[in-house]
LUMMARMAR-478138 format. One record per residue (C-alpha): residue number from 1; residue in one letter; chain; x, y, z. Coordinates in pm, whole numbers, always signed. Each point is the difference from the previous one (the first is absolute). Example, Ala and Ser with C-alpha at 12.3 -4.5 7.8 and 13.67 -1.06 7.14 Angstrom:
LUMMARMAR-478138
nr=1	rest=A	kette=A	u=+1230	v=-450	w=+780
nr=2	rest=S	kette=A	u=+137	v=+344	w=-66
This chain:
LUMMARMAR-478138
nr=1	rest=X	kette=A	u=+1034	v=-1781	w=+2836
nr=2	rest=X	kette=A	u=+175	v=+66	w=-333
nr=3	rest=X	kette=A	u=-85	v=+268	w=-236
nr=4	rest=X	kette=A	u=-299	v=-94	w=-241
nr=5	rest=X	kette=A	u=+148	v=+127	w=-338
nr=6	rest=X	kette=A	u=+35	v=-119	w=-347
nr=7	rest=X	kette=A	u=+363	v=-156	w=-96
nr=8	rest=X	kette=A	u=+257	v=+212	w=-145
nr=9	rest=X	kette=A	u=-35	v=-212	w=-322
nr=10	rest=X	kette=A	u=-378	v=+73	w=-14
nr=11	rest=X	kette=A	u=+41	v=+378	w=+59
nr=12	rest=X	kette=A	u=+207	v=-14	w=-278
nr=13	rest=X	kette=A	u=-281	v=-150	w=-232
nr=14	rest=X	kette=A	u=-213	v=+242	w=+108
nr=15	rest=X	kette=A	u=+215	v=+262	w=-22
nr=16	rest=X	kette=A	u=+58	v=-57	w=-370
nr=17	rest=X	kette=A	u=-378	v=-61	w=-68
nr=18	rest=X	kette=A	u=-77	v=+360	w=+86
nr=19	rest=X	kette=A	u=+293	v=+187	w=-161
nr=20	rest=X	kette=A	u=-153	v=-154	w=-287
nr=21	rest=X	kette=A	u=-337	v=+120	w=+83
nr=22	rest=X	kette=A	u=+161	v=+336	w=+50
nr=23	rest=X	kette=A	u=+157	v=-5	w=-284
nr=24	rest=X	kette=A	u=-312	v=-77	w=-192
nr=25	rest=X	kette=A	u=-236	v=+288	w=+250
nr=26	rest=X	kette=A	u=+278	v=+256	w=-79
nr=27	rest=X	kette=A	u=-53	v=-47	w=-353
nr=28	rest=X	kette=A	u=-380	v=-36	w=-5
nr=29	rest=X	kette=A	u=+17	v=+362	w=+229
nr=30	rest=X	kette=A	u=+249	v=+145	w=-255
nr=31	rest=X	kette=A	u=-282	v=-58	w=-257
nr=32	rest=X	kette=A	u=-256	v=+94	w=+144
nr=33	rest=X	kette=A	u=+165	v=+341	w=+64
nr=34	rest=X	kette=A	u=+117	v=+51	w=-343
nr=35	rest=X	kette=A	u=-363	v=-25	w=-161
nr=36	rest=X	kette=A	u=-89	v=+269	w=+327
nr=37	rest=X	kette=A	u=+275	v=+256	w=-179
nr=38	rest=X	kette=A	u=-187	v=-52	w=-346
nr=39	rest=X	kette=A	u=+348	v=-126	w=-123
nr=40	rest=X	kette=A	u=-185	v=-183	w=-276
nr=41	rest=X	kette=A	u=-300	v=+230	w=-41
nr=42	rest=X	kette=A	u=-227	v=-10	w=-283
nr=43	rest=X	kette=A	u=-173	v=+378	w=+45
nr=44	rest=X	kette=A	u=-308	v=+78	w=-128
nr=45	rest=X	kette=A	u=+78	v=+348	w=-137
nr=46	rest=X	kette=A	u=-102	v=-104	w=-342
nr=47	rest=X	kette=A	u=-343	v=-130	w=+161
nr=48	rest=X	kette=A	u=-349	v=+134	w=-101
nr=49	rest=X	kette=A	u=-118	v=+190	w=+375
nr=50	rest=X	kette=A	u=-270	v=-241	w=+139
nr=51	rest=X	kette=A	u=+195	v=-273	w=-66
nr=52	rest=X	kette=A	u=+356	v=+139	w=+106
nr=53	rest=X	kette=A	u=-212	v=+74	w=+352
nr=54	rest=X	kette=A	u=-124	v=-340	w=+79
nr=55	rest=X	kette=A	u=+391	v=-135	w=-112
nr=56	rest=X	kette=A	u=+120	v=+265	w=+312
nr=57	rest=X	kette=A	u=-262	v=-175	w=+210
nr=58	rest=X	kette=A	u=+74	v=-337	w=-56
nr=59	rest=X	kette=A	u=+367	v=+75	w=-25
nr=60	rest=X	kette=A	u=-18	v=+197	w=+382
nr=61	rest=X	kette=A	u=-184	v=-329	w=+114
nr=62	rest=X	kette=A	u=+278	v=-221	w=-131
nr=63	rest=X	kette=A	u=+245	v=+258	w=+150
nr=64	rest=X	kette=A	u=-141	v=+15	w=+319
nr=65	rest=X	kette=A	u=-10	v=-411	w=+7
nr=66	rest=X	kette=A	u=+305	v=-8	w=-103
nr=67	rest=X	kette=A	u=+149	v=+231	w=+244
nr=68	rest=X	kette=A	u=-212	v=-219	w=+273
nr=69	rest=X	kette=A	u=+187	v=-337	w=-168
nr=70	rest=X	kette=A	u=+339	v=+179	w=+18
nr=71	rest=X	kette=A	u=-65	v=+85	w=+369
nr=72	rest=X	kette=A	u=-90	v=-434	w=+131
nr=73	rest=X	kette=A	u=+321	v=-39	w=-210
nr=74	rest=X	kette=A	u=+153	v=+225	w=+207
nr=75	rest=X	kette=A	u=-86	v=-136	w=+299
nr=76	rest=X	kette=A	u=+81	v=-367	w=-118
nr=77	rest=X	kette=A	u=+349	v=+54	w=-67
nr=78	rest=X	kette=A	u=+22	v=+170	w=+342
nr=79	rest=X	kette=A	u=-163	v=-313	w=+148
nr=80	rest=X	kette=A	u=+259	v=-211	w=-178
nr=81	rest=X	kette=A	u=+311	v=+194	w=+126
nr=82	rest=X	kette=A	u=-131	v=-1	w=+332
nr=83	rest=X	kette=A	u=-18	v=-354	w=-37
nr=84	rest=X	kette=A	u=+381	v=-13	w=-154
nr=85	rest=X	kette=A	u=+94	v=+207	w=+360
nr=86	rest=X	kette=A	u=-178	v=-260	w=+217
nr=87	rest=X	kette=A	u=+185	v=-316	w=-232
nr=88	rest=X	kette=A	u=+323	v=+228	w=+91
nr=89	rest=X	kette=A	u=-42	v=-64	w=+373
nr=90	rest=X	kette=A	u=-157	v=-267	w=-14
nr=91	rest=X	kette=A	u=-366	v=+49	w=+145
nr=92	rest=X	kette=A	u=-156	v=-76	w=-334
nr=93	rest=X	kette=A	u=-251	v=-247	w=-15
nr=94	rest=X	kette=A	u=-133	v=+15	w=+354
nr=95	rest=X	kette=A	u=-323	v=+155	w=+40
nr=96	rest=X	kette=A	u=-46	v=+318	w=+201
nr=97	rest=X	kette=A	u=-291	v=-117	w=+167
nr=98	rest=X	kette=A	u=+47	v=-375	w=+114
nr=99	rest=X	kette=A	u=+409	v=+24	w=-11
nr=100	rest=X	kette=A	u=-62	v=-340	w=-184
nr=101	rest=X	kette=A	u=+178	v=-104	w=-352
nr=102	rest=X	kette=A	u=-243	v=+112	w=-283
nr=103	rest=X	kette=A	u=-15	v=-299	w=-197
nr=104	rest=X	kette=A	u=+235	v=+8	w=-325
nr=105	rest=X	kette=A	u=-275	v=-86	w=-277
nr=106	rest=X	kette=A	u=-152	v=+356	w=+147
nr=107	rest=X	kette=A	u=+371	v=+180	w=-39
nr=108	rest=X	kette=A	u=+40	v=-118	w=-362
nr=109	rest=X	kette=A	u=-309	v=+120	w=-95
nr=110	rest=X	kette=A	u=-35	v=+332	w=+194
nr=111	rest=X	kette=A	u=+389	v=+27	w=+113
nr=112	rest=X	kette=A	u=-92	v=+395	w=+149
nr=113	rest=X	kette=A	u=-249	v=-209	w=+282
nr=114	rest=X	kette=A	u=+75	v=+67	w=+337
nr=115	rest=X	kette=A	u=-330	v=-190	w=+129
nr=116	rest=X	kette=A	u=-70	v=-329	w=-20
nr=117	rest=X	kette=A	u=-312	v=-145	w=-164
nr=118	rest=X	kette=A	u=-129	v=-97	w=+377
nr=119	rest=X	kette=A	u=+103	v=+401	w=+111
nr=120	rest=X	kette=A	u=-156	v=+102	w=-291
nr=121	rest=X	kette=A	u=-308	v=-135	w=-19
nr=122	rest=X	kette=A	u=-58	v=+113	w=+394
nr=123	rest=X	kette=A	u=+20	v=+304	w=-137
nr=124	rest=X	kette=A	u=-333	v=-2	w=-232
């Protein structure tokens, strides 16, 4: 029985799909972590007291979902180079519960998969 894999020419078009998305995740995460350092903060010190503590409120909220954003980034871009490793020797594309080809349509739009829809849904 021969290996079920994608083709070396397909790997390749996948492979370039998600350094792109990388590219664009690393970039999105680099943002997110600059308005976390306050690189382009507006303080409040010049703010009347009852107002200056609902702006720390609202601005620990925002912090906190920010910080919470910054972490699924995180995790995203480590989805996507684990993908990249599993294009490198060749596994990708073959879901880890059926061993079957996840369908293409599903890699272009969610290259990091590593169920297929059928896998996936078996799941819920």
């Amino acid at each position: 029985m021969a290996d079920v894999r994608y083709s070396d020419q397909d790997l390749a078009e996948f492979k370039e799909l998600i350094e792109k998305k990388i590219a664009a995740a690393q970039g999105d995460l680099d943002a997110l972590r600059a308005s976390l350092s306050h690189k382009d903060d507006n303080g409040t010190d010049d703010t009347a007291y009852s107002f200056k503590m609902m702006e720390e409120g609202a601005a620990t909220l925002s912090r906190e979902e920010v910080a919470q954003l910054a972490g699924r980034q995180e995790k995203f871009l480590r989805s996507l180079e684990n993908a990249l490793i599993r294009i490198s020797n060749k596994s990708y594309g073959v879901c880890r519960e059926t061993g079957k080809l996840i369908k293409k349509e599903r890699l272009m739009a969610v290259p990091h998969a590593t169920l297929s829809i059928e896998a996936k849904e078996a799941q819920s």
